[in-house]
N, C-alpha and C positions, 0 to 999 in steps of 0.2 A: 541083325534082327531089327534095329532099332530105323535104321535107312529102308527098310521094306516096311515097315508100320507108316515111318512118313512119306513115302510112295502112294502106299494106299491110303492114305488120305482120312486115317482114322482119328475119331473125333478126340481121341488121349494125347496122341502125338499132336494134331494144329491147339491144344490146349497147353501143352508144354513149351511150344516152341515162342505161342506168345507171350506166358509169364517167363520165360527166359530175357526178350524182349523187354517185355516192363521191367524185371526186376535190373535189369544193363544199366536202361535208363534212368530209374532210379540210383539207383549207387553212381554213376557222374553225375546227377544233380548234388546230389553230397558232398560229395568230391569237391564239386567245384563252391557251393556254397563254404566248408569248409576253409579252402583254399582263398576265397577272396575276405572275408571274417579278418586275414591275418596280414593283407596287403598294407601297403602305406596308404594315406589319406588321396594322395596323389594315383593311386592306384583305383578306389573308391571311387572319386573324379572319371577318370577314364570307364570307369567301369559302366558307372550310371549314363553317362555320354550315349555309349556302346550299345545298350539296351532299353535308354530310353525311361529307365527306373530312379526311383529317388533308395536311396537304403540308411543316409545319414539323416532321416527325419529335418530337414534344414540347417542341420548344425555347421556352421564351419569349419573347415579343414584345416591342417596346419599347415603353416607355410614353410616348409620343411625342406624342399626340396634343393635349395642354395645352399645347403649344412656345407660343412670343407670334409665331413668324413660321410661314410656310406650310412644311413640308416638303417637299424634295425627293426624287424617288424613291426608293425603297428599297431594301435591298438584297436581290436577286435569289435569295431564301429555296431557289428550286429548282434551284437550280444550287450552293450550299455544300454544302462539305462535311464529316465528323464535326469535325473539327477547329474551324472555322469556329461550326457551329452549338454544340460545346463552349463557345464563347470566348462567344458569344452568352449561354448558361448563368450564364456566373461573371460575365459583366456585369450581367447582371439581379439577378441574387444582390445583389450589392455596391449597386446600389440599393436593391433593396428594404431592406438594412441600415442606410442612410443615410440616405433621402429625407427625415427629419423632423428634421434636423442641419442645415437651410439650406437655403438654393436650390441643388440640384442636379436636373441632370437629363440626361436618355441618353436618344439618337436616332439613328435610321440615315440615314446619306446612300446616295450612289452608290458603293458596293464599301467604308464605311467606316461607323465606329461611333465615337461623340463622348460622351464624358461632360462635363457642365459642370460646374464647382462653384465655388459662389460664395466669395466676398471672405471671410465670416462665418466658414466652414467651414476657414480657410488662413492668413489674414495679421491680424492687425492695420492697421488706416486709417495708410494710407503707410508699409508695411513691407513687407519681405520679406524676414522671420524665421518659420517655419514655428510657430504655435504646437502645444504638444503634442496637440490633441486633432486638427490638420491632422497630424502623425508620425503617429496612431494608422491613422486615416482610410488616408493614401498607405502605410502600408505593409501593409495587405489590397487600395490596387490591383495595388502590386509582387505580390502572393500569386496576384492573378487573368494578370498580364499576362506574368510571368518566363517560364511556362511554352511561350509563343508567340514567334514570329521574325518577327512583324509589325513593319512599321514605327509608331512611335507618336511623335506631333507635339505638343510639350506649346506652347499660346500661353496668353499674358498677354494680360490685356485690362482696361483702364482706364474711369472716365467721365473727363469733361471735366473736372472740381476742379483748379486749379492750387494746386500745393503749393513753395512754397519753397526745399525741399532739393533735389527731384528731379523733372525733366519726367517724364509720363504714359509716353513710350516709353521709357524708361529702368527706370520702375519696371514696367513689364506685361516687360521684357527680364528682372530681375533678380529678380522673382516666378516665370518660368517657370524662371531657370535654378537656384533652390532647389528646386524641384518635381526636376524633373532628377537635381541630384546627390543629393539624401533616395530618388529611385526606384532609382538606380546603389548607390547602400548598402545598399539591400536585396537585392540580385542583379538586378538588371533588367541586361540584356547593354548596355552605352553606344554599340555599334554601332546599335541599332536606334533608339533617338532620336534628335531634334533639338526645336529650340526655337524659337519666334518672338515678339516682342514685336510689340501693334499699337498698343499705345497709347488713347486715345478712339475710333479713327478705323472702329471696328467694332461700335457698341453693339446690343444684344438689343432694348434698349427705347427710345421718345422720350425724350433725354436731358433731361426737363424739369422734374424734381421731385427731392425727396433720396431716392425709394424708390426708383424709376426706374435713379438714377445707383447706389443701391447695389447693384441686381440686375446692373447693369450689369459692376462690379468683379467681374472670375471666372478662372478657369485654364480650359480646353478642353485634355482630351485625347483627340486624336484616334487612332484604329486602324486602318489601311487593312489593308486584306483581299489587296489586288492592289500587285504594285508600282508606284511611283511616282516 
């Protein structure tokens, strides 16, 4: 019945067939709005490319893409907001001032933002005494992050070297918690951090070589966007 109504060409049926039609189109607009929300920054990039559109209001993307493991989705660029995509701004800033000072590096997870930095850039081999040019470094993060009410997650992280004075979790505990107090001396509000030590038990890299193990040794601070 319904094949003979759209035969004859009754004004029910060409009305049906076309909100079928929009309502198609509709729901992949969705879909795909959706689906790019959740891509990586590098995906954003290609995207805007593609179609000629801006969607990250000029903020910068992270340079993410060299990480040694896979990324996790990104943060949902279209849905931040000024604030957000601000804090985005002065993260990037602060890499691009750094990145030739050691292995560091800054990527986005799911509603969070991680800068890493390595061993080189912070401590002396089995210390956690902040050398000067780590002061210099952590207090332009204090300059990017005092002005947000995020919460931010400073971890220590070790290789496997067994050293004499001090186990692995001990010293990735007492690394993050000079990161800490040098960030609280600069104005960073003490409510919004906290700290973790992991010790070996979370390496970037195959802990199989001394380049490996020294990429390995690094602080992670993380920035959730959302609470947690």
């Amino acid at each position: 019945m319904i094949k003979d109504r759209i035969k004859k060409g009754s004004v029910s049926s060409k009305w049906m067939l076309t909100f079928s039609d929009v309502s198609t189109l509709m729901l992949t607009f969705f879909v795909l709005l959706f689906g790019i929300s959740y891509i990586t920054p590098k995906g954003i990039r290609f995207f805007e490319t593609l179609m000629n559109i801006s969607l990250t209001k000029k903020a910068k993307a992270y340079p993410s893409e060299n990480l040694p493991f896979t990324p996790i989705p990104g943060v949902p660029l279209l849905t931040m907001n000024s604030e957000e995509l601000k804090l985005i701004d002065d993260l990037s800033e602060l890499y691009d001032n750094y990145k030739g000072e050691g292995n560091i590096k800054l990527y986005s997870g799911f509603q969070k933002l991680t800068l890493v930095v390595g061993e080189k850039l912070l401590f002396p081999v089995n210390s956690w005494t902040l050398t000067p040019q780590a002061k210099v470094f952590l207090s332009s993060v204090a300059t990017k992050i005092k002005k947000y009410k995020y919460k931010t997650i400073i971890e220590g992280h070790t290789d496997s070297s067994v050293s004499s004075k001090i186990t692995n979790e001990e010293l990735s505990i007492k690394r993050a918690l000079s990161v800490l107090n040098f960030l609280i001396s600069q104005g960073v509000n003490p409510n919004n951090l906290g700290i973790a030590g992991y010790g070996d038990s979370r390496p970037l890299y195959p802990d199989t070589n001394p380049i490996n193990r020294a990429k390995n040794r690094r602080v992670e601070i993380t920035i959730y966007l959302r609470r947690i």
